[in-house]
Each structure stands twice: as structure tokens, then as C-alpha cells.
Backbone as numpy.savetxt, mean C-alpha at the origin, in Angstrom:
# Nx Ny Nz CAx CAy CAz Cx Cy Cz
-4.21 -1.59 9.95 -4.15 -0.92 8.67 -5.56 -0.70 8.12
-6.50 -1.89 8.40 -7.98 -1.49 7.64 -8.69 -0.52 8.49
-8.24 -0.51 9.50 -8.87 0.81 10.60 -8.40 1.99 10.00
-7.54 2.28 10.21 -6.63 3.59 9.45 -6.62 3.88 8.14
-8.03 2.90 7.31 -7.95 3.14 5.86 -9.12 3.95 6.11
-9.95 3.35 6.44 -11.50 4.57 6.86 -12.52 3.64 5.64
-11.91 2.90 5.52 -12.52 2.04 4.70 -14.24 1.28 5.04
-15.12 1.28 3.77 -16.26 0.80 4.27 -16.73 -0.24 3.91
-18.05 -0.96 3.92 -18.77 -2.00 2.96 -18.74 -1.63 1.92
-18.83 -0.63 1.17 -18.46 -0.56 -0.38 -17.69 0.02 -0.55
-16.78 0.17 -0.38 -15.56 0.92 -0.42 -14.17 -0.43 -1.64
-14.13 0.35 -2.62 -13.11 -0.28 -3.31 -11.11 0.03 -3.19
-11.01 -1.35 -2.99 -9.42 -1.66 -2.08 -8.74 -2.23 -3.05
-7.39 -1.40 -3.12 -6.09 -2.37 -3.99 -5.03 -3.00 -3.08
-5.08 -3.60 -3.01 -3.01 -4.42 -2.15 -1.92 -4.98 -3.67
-1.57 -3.60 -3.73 -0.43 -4.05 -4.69 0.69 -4.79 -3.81
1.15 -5.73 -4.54 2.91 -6.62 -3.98 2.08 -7.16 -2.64
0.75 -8.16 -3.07 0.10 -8.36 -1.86 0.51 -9.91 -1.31
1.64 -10.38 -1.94 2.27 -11.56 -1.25 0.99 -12.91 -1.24
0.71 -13.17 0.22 -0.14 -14.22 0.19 -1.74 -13.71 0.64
-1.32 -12.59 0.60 -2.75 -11.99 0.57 -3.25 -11.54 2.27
-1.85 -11.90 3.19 -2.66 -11.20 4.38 -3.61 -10.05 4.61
-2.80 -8.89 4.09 -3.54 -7.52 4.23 -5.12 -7.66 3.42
-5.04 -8.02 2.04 -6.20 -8.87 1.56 -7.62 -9.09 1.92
-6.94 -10.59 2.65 -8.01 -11.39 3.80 -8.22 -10.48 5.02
-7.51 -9.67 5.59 -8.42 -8.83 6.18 -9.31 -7.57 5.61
-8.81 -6.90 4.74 -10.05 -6.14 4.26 -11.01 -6.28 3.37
-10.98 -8.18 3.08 -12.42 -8.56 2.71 -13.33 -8.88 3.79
-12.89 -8.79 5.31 -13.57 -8.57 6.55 -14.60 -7.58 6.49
-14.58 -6.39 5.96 -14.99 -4.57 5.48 -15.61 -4.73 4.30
-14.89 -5.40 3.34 -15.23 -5.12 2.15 -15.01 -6.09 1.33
-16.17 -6.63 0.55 -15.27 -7.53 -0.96 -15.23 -7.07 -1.76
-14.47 -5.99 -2.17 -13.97 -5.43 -3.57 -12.85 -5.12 -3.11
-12.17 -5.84 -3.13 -10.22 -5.75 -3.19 -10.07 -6.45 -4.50
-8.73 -6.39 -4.85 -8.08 -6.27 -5.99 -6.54 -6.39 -5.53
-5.98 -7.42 -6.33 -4.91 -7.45 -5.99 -4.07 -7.36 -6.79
-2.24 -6.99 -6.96 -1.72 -7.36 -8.01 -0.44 -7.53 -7.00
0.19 -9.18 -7.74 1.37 -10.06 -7.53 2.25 -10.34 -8.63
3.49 -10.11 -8.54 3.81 -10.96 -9.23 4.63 -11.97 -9.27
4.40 -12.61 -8.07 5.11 -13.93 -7.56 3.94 -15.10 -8.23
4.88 -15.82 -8.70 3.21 -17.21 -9.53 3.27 -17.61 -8.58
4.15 -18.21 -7.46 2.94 -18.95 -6.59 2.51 -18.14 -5.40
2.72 -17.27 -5.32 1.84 -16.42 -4.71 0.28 -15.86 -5.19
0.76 -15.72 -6.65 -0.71 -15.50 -7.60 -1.68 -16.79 -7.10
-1.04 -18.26 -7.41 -2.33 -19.62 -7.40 -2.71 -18.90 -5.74
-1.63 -19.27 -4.66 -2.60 -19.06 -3.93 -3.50 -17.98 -3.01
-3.37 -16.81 -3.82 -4.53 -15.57 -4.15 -5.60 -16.12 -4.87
-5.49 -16.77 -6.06 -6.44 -17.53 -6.79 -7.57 -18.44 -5.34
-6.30 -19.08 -4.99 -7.42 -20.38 -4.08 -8.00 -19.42 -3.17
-7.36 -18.55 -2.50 -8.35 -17.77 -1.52 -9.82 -16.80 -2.25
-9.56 -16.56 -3.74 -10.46 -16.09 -4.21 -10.29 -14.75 -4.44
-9.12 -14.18 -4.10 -8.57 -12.81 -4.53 -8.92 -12.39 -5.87
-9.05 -11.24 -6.18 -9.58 -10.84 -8.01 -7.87 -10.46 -7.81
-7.17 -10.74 -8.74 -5.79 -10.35 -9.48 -6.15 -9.50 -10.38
-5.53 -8.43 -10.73 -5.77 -7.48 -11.58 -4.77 -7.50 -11.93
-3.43 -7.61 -11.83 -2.34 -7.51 -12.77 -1.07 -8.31 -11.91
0.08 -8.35 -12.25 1.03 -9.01 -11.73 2.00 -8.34 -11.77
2.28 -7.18 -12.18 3.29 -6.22 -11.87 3.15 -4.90 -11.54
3.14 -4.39 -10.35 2.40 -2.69 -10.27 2.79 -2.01 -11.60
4.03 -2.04 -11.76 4.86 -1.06 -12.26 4.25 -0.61 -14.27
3.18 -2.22 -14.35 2.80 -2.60 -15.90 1.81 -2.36 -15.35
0.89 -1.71 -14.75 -0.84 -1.69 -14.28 -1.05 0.15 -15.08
-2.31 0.40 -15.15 -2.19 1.57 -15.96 -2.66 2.44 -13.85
-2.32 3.02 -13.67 -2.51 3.85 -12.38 -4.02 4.68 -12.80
-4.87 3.85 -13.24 -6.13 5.12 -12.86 -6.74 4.96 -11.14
-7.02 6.24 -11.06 -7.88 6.38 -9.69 -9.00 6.50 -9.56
-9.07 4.86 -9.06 -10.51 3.97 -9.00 -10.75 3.87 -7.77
-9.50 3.66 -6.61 -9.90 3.33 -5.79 -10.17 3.99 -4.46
-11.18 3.75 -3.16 -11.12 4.57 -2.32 -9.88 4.78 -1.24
-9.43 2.83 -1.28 -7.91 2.79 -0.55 -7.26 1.61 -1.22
-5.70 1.93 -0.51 -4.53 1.31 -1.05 -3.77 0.94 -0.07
-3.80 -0.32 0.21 -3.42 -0.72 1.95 -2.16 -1.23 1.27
-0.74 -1.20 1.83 0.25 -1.88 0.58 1.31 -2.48 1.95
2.05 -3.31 1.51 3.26 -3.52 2.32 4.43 -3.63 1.37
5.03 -2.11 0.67 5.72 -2.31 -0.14 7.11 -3.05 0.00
7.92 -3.49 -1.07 9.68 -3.98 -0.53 9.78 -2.94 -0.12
10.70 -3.23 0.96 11.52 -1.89 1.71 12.83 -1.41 0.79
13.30 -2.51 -0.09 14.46 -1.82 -0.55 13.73 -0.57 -1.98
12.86 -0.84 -2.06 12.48 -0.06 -3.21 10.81 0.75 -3.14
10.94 1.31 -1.57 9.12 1.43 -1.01 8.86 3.08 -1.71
9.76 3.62 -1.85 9.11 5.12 -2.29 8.77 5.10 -3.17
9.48 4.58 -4.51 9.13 4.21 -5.70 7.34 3.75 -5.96
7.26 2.28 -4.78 5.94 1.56 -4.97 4.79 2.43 -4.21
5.48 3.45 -3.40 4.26 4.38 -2.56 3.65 5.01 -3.85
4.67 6.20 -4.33 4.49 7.30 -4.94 3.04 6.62 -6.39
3.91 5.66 -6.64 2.97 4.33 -7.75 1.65 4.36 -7.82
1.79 3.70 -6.32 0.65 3.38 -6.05 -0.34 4.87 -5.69
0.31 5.84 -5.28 -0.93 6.75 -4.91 -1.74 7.05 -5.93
-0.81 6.75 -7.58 -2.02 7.49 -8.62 -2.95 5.93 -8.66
-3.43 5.13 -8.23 -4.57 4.79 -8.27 -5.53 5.31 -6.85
-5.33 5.85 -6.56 -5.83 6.62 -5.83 -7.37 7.37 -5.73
-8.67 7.51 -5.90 -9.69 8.38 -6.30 -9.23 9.75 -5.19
-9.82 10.82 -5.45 -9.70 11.74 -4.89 -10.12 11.77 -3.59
-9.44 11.85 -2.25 -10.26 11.66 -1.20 -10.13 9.96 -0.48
-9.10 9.19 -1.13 -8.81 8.12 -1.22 -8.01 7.88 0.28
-7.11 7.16 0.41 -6.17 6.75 1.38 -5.34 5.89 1.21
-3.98 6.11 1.03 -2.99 5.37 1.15 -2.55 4.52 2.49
-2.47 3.21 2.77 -1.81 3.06 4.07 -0.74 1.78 4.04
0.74 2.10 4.15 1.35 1.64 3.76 2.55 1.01 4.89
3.03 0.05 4.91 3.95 -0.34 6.36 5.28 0.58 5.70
6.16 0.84 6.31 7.63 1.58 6.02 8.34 1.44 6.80
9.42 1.13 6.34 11.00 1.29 7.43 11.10 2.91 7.87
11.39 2.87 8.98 11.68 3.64 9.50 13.02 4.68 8.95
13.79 4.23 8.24 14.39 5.16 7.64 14.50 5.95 6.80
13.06 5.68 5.83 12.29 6.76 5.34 12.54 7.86 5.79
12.34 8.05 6.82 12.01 9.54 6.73 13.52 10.37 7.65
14.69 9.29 7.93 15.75 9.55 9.02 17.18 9.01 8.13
17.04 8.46 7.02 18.52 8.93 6.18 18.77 9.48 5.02
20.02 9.90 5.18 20.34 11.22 4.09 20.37 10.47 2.48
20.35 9.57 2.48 20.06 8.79 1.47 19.28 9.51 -0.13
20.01 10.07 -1.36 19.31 10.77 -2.18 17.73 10.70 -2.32
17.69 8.97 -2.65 16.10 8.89 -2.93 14.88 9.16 -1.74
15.92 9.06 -0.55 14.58 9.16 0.58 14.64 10.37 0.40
15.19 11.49 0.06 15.48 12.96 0.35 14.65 13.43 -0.62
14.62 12.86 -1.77 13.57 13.30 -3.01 11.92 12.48 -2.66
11.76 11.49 -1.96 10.52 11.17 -1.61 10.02 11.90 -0.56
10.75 12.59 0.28 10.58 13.30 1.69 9.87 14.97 1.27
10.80 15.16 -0.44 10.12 16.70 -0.78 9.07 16.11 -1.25
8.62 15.02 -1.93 6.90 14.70 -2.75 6.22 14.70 -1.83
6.44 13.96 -0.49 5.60 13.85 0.36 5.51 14.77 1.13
6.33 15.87 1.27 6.08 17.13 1.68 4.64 17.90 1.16
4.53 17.58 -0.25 3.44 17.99 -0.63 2.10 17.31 -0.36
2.51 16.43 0.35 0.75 15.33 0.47 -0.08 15.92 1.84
-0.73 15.63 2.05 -1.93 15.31 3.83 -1.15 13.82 3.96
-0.15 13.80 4.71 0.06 12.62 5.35 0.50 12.80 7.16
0.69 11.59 7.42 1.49 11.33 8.83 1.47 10.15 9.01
2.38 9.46 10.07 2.67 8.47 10.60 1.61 8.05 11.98
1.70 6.61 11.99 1.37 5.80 13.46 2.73 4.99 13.65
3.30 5.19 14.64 4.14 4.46 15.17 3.88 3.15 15.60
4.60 2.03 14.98 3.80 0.70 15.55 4.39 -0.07 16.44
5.90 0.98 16.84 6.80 0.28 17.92 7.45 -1.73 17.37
6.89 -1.70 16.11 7.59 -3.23 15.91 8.35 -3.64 14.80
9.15 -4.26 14.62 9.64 -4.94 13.48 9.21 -5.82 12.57
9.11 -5.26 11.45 8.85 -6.40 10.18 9.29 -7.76 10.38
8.65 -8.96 10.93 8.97 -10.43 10.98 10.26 -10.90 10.55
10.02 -10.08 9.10 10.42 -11.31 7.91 12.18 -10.79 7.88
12.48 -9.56 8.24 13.08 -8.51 8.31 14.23 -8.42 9.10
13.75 -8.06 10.36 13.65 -7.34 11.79 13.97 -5.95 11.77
13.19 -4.91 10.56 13.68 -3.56 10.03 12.00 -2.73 10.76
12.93 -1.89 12.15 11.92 -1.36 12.60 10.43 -0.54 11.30
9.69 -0.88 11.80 8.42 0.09 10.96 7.39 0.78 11.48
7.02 1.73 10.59 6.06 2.70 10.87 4.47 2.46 10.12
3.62 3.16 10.32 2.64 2.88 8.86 2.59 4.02 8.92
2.51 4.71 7.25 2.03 6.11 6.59 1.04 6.06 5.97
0.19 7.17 6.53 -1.17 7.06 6.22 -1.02 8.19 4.95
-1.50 8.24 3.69 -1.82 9.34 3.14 -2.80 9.69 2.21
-3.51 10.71 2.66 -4.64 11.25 2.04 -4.65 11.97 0.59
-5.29 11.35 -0.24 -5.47 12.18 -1.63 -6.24 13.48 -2.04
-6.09 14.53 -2.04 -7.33 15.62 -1.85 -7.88 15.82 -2.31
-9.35 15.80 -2.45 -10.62 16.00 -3.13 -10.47 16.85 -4.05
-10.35 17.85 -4.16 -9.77 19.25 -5.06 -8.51 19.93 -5.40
């Protein structure tokens, strides 16, 4: 995912719904300006002990300005279009979204995937196939990469 962000040494990173901070701890590998927002408390302390900056604890209560260059996310699957679409307005122009997804995003007739499928019709996006299942899950996934446009 931090490969596919295009992400640099100064490059500023959000992981909204960032759990225990995996995605995180790796793109303070690249970069230390991540930013996180949880809102699990003990997930927050131990973001705290790793040294994570918390910026808020609920995406949905964060004000969406676009600050950042990327947005590496592993949204809930039962509710991921919602936290994509969210998350892209923190976005800076020229930014990058990169996000894990169930695979049925984009393959059932399902109203809301059908109305996220026309928004994202409008973006610079595409998929990497990662051939694996979410652990926690076992709900095949993809990652969607998507680009914010400069103009």
C-alpha cells in the first residue's frame, strides 16, 4: 500500500479507522507525518504508546480539508464506500487514495455499490489485485488506488 501511495519523506499521510496502527507503522518507514484517526479507546492508548499523532476519533466528526498528499485506509467492509468517498475530501489535489476493498464493490447489484460505482466512475482510479483474503474476515480483497486531480 505505501508503494502504491507514491508517497515520500515529506509527504503528509492520514490512516483513518487505523485500528492498531499497522498501515501507520509502516508509512512512518517513508514518512513521519501520519496522522491518525480511531475511534476504538483502546486502540487510541495503543496508537498513543506507538507515538501515532491522533487527530480525531471519528472520521465521520473530522472537518475533511485537503491537507493531505495520501490516504492509505483499511475501511469496514460493511460500510467502505461511505469511508472511501469521506475520506477522499481530505485529499490535496494530486493526492492518492489507497484503500483495501472487498471485492464486491465493484461485482454486486447492491443499491449503494451501484451509486459508489457512478462516483467513482468519475475519479482516475483502478485496482491491484492482491489475490488474498482479509485475515480477520476471509472476504476476498482488492486495493483501489485513487487519484485526486490537480485541476
Amino acid at each position: 500500500m505505501v508503494a502504491l501511495s507514491g508517497i515520500g519523506a515529506s509527504s503528509k499521510v492520514l490512516e483513518p479507522e487505523a485500528g492498531i496502527g499497522s498501515i501507520a507503522d509502516e508509512v512512518k518507514k517513508t514518512t513521519p507525518h501520519v496522522d491518525c484517526i480511531e475511534i476504538h479507546h483502546g486502540f487510541r492508548e495503543l496508537l498513543e504508546l506507538k507515538e501515532h499523532n491522533l487527530v480525531g476519533d471519528d472520521l465521520f466528526h473530522c472537518d475533511p480539508r485537503p491537507v493531505y498528499d495520501a490516504v492509505l485506509m483499511n475501511p469496514p467492509f460493511s460500510d467502505e464506500c461511505r469511508h472511501i468517498r469521506y475520506a477522499y475530501d481530505f485529499l490535496k489535489p494530486g493526492g492518492r487514495l489507497v484503500a483495501v476493498c472487498c471485492v464486491r464493490m465493484m461485482e454486486s447489484d447492491n443499491r449503494k455499490y451501484a451509486e459508489y460505482r457512478e462516483w467513482l466512475a468519475d475519479q482516475r482510479f483502478w485496482f491491484t489485485d492482491t489475490e488474498e483474503k482479509f485475515e480477520a474476515t476471509g472476504t476476498n480483497t482488492k486495493i483501489l488506488i485513487i487519484e485526486k486531480p490537480v485541476a
